[in-house]
C-alpha positions in Angstrom: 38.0 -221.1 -68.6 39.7 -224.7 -68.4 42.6 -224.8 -70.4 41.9 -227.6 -72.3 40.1 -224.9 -74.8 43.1 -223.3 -75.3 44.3 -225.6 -77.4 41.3 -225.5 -79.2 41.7 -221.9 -79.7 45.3 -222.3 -80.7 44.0 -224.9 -83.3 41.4 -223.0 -85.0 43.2 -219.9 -85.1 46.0 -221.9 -86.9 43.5 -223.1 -89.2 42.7 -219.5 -90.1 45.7 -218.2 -90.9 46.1 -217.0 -94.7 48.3 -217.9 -97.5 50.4 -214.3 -96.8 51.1 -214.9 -93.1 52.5 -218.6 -94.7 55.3 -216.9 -96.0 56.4 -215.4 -93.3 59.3 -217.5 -91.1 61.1 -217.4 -87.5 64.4 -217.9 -90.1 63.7 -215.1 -92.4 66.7 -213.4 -92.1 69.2 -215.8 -91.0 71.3 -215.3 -94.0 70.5 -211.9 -95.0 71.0 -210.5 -92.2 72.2 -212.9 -89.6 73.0 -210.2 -86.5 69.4 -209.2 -86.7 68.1 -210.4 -83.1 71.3 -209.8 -81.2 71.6 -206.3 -82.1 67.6 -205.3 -81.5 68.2 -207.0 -78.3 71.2 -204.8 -77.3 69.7 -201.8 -78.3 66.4 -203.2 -76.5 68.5 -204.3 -73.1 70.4 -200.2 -73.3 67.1 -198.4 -73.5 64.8 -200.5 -71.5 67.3 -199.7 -68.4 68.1 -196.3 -69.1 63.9 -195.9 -69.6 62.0 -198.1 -67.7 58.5 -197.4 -69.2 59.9 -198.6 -73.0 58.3 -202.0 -72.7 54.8 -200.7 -71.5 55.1 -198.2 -74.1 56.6 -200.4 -76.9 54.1 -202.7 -76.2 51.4 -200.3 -76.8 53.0 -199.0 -79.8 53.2 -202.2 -81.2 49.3 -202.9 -80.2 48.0 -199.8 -82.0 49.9 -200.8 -85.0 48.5 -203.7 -85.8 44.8 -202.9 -84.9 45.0 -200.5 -87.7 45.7 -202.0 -90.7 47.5 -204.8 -89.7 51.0 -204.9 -88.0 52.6 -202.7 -90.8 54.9 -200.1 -89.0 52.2 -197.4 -90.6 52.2 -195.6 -86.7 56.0 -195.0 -87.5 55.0 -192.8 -90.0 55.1 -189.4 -89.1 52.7 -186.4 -90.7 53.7 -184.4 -93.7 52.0 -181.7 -96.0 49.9 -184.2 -97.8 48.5 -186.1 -95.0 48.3 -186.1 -90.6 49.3 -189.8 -89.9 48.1 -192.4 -87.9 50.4 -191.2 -84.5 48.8 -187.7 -84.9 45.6 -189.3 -84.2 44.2 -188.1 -80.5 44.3 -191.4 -78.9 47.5 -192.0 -79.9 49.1 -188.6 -78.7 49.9 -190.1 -75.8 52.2 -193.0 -76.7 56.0 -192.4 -75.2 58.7 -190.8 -77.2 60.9 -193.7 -76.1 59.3 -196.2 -77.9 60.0 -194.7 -80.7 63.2 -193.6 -80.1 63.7 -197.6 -79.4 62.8 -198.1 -82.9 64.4 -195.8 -84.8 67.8 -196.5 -82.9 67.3 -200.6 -84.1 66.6 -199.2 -87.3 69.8 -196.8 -87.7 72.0 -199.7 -86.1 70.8 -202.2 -88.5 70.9 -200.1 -91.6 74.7 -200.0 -90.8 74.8 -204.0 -90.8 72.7 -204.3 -93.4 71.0 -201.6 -95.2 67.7 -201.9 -96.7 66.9 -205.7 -95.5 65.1 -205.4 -92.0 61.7 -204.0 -91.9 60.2 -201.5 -89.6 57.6 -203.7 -88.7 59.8 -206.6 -88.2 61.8 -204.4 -86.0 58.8 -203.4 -83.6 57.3 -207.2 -83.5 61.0 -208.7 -81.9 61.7 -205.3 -80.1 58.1 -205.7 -78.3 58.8 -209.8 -77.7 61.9 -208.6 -76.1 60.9 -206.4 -73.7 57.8 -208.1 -72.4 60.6 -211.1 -71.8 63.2 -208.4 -70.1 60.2 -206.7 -67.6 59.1 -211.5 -67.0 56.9 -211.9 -69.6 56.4 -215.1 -71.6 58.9 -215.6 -74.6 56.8 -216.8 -77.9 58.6 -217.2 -81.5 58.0 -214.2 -83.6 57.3 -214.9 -87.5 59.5 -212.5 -89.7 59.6 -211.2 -93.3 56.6 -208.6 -92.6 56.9 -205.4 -95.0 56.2 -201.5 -94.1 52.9 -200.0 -95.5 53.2 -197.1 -97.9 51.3 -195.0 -95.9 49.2 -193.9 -92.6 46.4 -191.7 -92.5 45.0 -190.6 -88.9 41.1 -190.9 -90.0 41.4 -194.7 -90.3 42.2 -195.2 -86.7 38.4 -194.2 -84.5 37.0 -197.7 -84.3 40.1 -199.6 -84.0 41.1 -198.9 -80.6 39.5 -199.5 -77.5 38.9 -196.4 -75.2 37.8 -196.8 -71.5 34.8 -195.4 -72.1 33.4 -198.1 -74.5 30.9 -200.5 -73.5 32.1 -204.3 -72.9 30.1 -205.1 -75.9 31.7 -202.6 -78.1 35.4 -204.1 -77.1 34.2 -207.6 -77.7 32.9 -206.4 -81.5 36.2 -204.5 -81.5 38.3 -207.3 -81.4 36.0 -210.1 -82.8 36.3 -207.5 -86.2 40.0 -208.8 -85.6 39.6 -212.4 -85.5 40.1 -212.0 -81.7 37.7 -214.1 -79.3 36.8 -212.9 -75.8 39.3 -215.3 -74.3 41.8 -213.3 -76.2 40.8 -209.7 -75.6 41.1 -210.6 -71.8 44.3 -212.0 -72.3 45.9 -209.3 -74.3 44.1 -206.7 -72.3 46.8 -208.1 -69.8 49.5 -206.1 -71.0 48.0 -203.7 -68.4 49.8 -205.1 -66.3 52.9 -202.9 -67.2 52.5 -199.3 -67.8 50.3 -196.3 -67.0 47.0 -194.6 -67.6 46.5 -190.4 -67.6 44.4 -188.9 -65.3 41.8 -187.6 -68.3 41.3 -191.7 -68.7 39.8 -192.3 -65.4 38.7 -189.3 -64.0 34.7 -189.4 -64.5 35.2 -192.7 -62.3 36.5 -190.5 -59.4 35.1 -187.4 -59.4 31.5 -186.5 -59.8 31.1 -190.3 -61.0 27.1 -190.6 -60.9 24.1 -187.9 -59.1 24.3 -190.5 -56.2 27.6 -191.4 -56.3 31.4 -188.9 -56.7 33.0 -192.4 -56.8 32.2 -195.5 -59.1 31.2 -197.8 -56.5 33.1 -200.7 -58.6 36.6 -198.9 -57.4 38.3 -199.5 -53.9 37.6 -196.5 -51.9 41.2 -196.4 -50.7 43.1 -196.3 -54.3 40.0 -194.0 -55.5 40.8 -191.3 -52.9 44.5 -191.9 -53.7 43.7 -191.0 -57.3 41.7 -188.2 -56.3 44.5 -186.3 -55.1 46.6 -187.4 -58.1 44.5 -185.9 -60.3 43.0 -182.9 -58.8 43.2 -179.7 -59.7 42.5 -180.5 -63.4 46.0 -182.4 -63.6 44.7 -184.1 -66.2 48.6 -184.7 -67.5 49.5 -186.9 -64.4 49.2 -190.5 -64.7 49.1 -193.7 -62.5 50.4 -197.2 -62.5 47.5 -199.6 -64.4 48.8 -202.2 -61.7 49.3 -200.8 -58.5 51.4 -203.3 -56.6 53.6 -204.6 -59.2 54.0 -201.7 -62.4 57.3 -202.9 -63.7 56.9 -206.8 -63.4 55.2 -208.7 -66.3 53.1 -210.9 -64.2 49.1 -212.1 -63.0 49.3 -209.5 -60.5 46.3 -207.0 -63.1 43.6 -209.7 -62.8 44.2 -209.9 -58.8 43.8 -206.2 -58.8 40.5 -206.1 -60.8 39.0 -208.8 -58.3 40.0 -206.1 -55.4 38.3 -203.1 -57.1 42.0 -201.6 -58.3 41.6 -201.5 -61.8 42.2 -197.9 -62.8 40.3 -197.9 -66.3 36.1 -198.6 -66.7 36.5 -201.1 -69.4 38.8 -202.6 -67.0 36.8 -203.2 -64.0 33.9 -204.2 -65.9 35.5 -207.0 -67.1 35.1 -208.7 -63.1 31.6 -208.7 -63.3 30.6 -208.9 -67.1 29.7 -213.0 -67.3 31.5 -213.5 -70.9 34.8 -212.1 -69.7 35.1 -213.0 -65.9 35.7 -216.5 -65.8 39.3 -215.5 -67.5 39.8 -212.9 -65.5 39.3 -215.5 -62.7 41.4 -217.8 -64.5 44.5 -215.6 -64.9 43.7 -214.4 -61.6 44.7 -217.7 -60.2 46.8 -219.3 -62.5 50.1 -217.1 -64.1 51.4 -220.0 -66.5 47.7 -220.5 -68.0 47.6 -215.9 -68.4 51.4 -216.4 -69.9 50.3 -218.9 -72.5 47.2 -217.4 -73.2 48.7 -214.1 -73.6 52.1 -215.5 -75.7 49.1 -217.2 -77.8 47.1 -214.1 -78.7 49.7 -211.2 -78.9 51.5 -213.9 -81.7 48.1 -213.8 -83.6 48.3 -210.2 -83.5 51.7 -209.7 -84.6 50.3 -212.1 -88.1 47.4 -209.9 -88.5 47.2 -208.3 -92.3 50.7 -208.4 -92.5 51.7 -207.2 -95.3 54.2 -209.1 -97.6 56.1 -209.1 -101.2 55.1 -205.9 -103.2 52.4 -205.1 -100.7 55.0 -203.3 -98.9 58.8 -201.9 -98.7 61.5 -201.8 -96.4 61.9 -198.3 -94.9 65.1 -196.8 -95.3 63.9 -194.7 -92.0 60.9 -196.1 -90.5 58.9 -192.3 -90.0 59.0 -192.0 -93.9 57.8 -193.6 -96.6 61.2 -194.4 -99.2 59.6 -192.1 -102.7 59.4 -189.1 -99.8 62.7 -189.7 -98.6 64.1 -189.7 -101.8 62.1 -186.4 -102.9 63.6 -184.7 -100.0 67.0 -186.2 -100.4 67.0 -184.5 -104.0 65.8 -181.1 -102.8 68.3 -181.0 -100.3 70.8 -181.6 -103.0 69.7 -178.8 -105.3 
C-alpha cells in the first residue's frame, strides 16, 4: 500500500472517534498522580530483563483486553464463585504469568504513591507502550483516564479473538466488527514479530497436513521439519519463536519471514498470498518506518476502543478484583 493512504486512514479514524474517548488525555494524571509513567517504567525496565518474554506476552494481554469489551482491564479479573472470567477462557489459558505479574506489581507500587487514582487499564495500555519501545518498537502517545469494568465473564470472549485456524475472511470481519480495516489487521498482526506460538497452534500444518500432503506446502520445508521434531511425540506444550531470526527485536523482520514460507501460524501465511492483505505484507516487508507508523497508528486505535470512562467504571483497588468483592472479603476476614 503507498503510504500516502495512511494518512487517510489516520484521518478518518480520527473522525470516528466518540465523545468518551474525547475525554481521555496524554496529561491525565499529571497532577494527581505525577510519578505515574516513571514508576510503570521502572517496574517495566526490572521485569522485562529479569523475563524476557513480558513484552510479547504483555502485548498479547493487552490485545485480548481490548478486543473484548473494549480495553477495560476486565482479563485482570480473575474467576470467583459467581462467575469463570474472561482469562479462564481456553484461548486465553495460555497468556504468561509474567504479564500479569508485570501488572499487578505497577499496581501495588502505585497504590503506595497514590492509592486509588491509576487504573488497571491505564496501567496495562503505558506498560504495553513501554515494552514494545524497550524490545525497538515504535513509541506512540498513549491517551489516559480509562476506567476498569465491573466485570468479566469468559462466554463473551469466542468471536473476539482470532485463532489460526480461521479463514482470512473471518479475521478481516473480526476486526472490521472493531472498526479495524485490513491495512490495520496486518499491521497489528505484526506484534508477531515478538513472542511465541504452542505446538497445538501449528501442528495440523506439519503433521498429517492434507491426504496428499504431511506438510502444508505454503511452509519452508527446512523450518517445517525443524518443527516437526519440536513438537513430536504429542509435545503439544512446547512452543516456537513466531519470528525465527529475530524473536526478541521489535522489527520488519515477521513480514520477511512470511514471504520465505517461515510463518509458524495458518492465518499467518495466508496473508502472503491472500490479494486484500499482501500488498502490506509486501509493504512492511520492505519498508520498517512505513510497518512502525502503521503499527504505532493502529495499536493506538485499539488502546481507545470502548474505553470506558466516568461512572462507566472504577479504579481497582487490586486489578484481579472488582472493589464491592474486595470489600466483602475484606469484612469476612475481619469477622
Amino acid at each position: 500500500m503507498a503510504l500516502p493512504l495512511l494518512s487517510i486512514f489516520l484521518f478518518s479514524s480520527l473522525a470516528l472517534f466518540s465523545l468518551t474517548e474525547s475525554k481521555l488525555n496524554v496529561d491525565y494524571y499529571n497532577k494527581s498522580c505525577p510519578q505515574f509513567e516513571k514508576i510503570i517504567q521502572q517496574i517495566v525496565v526490572d521485569k522485562q530483563l529479569a523475563a524476557p518474554t513480558t513484552a510479547a506476552g504483555t502485548l498479547r494481554l493487552f490485545f485480548h483486553d481490548c478486543m473484548v469489551g473494549g480495553c477495560d482491564a476486565s482479563l485482570l479479573i480473575s474467576s470467583n464463585s459467581f462467575a469463570t472470567a474472561e482469562r479462564d477462557s481456553d484461548i486465553n489459558l495460555s497468556l504468561p504469568g509474567d504479564a500479569f505479574d508485570l501488572i499487578a506489581r505497577a499496581k501495588t507500587a502505585l497504590e503506595l504513591q497514590c492509592p486509588g487514582i491509576v487504573s488497571c487499564a491505564d496501567i496495562l495500555a503505558v506498560a504495553t507502550r513501554d515494552l514494545i519501545t524497550m524490545v525497538g518498537g515504535p513509541f506512540y502517545n498513549i491517551r489516559l483516564g480509562r476506567k476498569d469494568s465491573f466485570e468479566s465473564y469468559a462466554k463473551d470472549v469466542e468471536g473476539h479473538i482470532a485463532r489460526p485456524n480461521m479463514t482470512m475472511d473471518t479475521i478481516i470481519n473480526m476486526f472490521a466488527s472493531k472498526n479495524l480495516n485490513i491495512q490495520e489487521m496486518v499491521a497489528l498482526v505484526g506484534a508477531h514479530t515478538i513472542g511465541f506460538s504452542h505446538c497445538s497452534e501449528f501442528s495440523k500444518r506439519i503433521f498429517k497436513y492434507s491426504n496428499t500432503s504431511e506438510i502444508d506446502p505454503s511452509m519452508n520445508p527446512t523450518l517445517a521439519q525443524a518443527l516437526r521434531k519440536l513438537c513430536g511425540n504429542n509435545s503439544k506444550d512446547m512452543a516456537a519463536f513466531n519470528d525465527v531470526m529475530t524473536p526478541g527485536k521489535f522489527d520488519n523482520m515477521y513480514y520477511i519471514n512470511l514471504q520465505k514460507g517461515l510463518g509458524l501460524l495458518a492465518s499467518d501465511q495466508a496473508m502472503v498470498s491472500d490479494p486484500r492483505t499482501k500488498p502490506f505484507v509486501e509493504l512492511y516487508a520492505k519498508d520498517q518506518d512505513a510497518f512502525f507508523k502503521a503499527f504505532a497508528h493502529a495499536i493506538e486505535k485499539v488502546s481507545v476502543y470502548h474505553v470506558k470512562t466516568g461512572k462507566k467504571g472504577e479504579v481497582r483497588r487490586r486489578c484481579d478484583v472488582v472493589n464491592h468483592l474486595q470489600v466483602n472479603s475484606n469484612k469476612k476476614t475481619a469477622s
